[in-house]
RODO-2510 file (C-alpha; in nm, 4 decimals, decimal comma):
residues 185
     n   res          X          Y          Z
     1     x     3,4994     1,1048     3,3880
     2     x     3,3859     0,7973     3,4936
     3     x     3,2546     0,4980     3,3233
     4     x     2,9023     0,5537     3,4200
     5     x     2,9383     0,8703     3,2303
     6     x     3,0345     0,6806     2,8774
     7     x     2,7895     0,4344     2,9299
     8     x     2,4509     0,4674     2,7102
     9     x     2,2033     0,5025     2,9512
    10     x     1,8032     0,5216     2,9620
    11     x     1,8871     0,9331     2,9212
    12     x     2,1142     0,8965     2,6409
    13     x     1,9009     0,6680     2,4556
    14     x     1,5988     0,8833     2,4804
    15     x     1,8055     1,1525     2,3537
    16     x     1,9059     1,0421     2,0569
    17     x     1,5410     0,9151     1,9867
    18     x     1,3918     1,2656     2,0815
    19     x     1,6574     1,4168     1,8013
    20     x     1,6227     1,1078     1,5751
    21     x     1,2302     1,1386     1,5888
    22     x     1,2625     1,5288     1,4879
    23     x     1,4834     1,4407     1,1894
    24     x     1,2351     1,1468     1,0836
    25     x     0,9547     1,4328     1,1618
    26     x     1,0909     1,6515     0,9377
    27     x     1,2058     1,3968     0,6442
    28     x     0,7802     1,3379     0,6596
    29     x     0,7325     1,6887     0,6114
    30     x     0,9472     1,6815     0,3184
    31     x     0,7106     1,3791     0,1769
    32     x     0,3633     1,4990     0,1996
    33     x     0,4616     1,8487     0,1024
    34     x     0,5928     1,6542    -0,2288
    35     x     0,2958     1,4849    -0,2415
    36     x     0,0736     1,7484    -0,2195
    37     x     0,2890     1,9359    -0,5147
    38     x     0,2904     1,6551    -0,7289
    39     x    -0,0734     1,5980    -0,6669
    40     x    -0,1817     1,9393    -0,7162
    41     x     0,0646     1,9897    -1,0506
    42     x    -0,1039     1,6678    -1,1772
    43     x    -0,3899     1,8112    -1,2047
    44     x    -0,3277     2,1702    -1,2692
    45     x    -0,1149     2,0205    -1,6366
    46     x    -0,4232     1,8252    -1,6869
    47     x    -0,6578     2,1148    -1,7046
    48     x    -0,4376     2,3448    -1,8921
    49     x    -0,3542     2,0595    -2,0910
    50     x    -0,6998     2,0194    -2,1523
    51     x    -0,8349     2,3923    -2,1474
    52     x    -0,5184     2,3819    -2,4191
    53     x    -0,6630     2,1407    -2,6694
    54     x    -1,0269     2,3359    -2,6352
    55     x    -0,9102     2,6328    -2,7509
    56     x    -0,6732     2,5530    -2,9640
    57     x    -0,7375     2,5920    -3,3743
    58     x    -0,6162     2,1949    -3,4345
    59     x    -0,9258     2,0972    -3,2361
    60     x    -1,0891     2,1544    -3,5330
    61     x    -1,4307     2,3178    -3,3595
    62     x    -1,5861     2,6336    -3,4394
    63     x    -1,4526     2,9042    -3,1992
    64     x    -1,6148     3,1338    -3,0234
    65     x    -1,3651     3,4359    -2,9793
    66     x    -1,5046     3,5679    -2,6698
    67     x    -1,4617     3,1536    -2,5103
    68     x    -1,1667     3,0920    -2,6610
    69     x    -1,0539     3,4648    -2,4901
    70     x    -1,1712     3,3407    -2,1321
    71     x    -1,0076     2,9740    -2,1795
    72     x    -0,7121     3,1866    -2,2435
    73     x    -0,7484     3,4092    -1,9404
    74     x    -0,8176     3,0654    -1,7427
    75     x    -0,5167     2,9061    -1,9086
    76     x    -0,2517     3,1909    -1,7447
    77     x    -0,4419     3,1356    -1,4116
    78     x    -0,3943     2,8175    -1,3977
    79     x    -0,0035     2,8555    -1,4888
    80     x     0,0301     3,1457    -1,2090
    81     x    -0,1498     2,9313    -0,9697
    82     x     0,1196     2,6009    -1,0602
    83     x     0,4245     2,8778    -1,0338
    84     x     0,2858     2,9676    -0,6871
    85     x     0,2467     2,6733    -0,5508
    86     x     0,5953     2,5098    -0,6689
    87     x     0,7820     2,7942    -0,5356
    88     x     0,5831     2,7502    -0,2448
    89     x     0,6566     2,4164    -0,2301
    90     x     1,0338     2,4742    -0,3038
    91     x     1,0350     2,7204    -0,0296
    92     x     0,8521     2,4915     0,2752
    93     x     1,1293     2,2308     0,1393
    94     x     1,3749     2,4125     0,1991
    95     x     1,2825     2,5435     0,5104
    96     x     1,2308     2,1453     0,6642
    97     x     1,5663     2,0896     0,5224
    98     x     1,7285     2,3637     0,7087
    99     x     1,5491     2,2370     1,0517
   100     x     1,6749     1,9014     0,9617
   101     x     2,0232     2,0538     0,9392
   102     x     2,0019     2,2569     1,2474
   103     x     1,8803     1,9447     1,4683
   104     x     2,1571     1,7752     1,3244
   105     x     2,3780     2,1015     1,4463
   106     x     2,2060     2,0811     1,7867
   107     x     2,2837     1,7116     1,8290
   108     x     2,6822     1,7245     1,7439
   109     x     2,7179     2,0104     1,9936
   110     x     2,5802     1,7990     2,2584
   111     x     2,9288     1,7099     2,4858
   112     x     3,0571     1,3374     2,3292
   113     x     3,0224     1,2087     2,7393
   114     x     2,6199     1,3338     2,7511
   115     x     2,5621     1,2110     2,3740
   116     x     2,4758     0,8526     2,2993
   117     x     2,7734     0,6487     2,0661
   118     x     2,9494     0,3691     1,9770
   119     x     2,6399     0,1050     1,8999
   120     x     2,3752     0,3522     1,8046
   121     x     2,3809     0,5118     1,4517
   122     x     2,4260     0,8592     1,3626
   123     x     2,1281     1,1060     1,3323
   124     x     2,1207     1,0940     0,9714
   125     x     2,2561     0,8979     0,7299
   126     x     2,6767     0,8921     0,6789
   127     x     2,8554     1,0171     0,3795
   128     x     2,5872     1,2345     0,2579
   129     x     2,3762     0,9982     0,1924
   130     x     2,0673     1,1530     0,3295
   131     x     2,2022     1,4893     0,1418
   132     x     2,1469     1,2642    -0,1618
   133     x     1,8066     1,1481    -0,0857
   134     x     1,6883     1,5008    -0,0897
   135     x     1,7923     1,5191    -0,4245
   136     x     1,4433     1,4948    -0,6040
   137     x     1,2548     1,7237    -0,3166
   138     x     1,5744     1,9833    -0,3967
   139     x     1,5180     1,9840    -0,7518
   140     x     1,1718     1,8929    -0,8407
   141     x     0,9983     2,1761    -0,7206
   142     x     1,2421     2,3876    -0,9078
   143     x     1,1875     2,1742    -1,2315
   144     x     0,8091     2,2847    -1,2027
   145     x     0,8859     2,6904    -1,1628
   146     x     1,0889     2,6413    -1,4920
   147     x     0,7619     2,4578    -1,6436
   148     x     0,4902     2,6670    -1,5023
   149     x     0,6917     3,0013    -1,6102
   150     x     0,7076     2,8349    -1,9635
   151     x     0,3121     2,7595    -1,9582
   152     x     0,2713     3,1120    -1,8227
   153     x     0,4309     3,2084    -2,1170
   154     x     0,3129     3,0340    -2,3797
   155     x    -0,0389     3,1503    -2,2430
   156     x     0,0277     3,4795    -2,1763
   157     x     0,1450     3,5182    -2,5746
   158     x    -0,1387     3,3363    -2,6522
   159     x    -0,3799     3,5468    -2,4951
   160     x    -0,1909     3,8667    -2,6112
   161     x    -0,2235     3,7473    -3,0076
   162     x    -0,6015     3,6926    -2,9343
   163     x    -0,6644     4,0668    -2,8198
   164     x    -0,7299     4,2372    -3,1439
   165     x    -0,9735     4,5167    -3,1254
   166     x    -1,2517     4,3132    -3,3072
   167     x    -1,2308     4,0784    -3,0688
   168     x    -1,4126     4,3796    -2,7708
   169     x    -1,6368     4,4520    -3,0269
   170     x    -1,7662     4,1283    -3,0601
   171     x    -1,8213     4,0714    -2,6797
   172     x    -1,9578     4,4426    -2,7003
   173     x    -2,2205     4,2987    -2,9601
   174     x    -2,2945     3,9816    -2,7560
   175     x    -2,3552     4,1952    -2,4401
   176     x    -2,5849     4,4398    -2,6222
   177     x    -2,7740     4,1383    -2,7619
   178     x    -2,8265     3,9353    -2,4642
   179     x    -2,9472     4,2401    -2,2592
   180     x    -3,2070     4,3134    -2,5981
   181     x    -3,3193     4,0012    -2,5233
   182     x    -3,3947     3,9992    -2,1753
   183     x    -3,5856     4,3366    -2,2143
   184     x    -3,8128     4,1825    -2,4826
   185     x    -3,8976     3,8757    -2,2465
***
């Protein structure tokens, strides 16, 4: 091997930025699809949280059985649509961190003479650091399956405790009277 060989050349430098730049690619990915979980949870627990208080007795407002049965229906929607899209979330995570680790893979297999050294960082951080800034993406989305199951729950009882039989007669009756009044118009 010569010294020309060791040496980090124009090729060698481009190749660790072409591996560095996937890595920093993927570590983006990562971000916005935390972002967009966080953003769309946000507002998700809002409207349950609010579609909560509405139907609620402790609002103190006269109920209306058959609305207070649909902001229950809406209330378990809204929790299977936040399960969904954490464990989606949890599983596009996962999946950038495993490209992250096989680029990583790909990189160290490249022969030490043909892979850029000494002066130049590694790929990713040492000593697991950037293992532990993955920490919150790893966990997070996790932390909201365990919440949105819970909601789903909670609304799911809800919404079971509401069906009493009365309850289809009374949106029998409302039917019945609403289409009595459109004939007489």
């Amino acid at each position: 091997m010569t010294t020309g060989d060791r040496d980090e050349g124009p090729g060698q430098v481009e190749l660790y930025r072409l591996y560095r730049e996937r890595i920093v690619h993927e570590d983006d990915v990562i971000n916005h699809r935390m972002m967009w979980m966080l953003a769309s949870s946000t507002i998700m627990f809002a409207l349950w949280g609010i579609l909560f208080a509405a139907t609620s007795q402790a609002t103190g407002v006269v109920r209306i059985p058959y609305l207070t049965l649909v902001g229950l229906v809406i209330l378990l929607v809204i929790s299977v649509c936040g399960l969904f899209s954490s464990w989606g979330s949890r599983k596009s995570i996962r999946a950038a961190e495993a490209e992250i680790r096989d680029v990583r893979k790909e990189y160290l297999q490249i022969p030490n003479g043909h892979r850029p050294g000494g002066v130049l960082a590694d790929i990713v951080g040492g000593n697991r650091r950037h293992d532990r800034g993955h920490f919150v993406p790893r966990v997070m989305p996790g932390l909201f399956i365990f919440i949105w199951a819970a909601l789903a729950a909670v609304s799911g009882a809800l919404l079971l405790s509401s069906l009493e039989p009365r309850i289809f007669d009374l949106i029998a009756a409302q039917a019945l009277h609403l289409i009595a009044a459109m004939r007489q118009r």
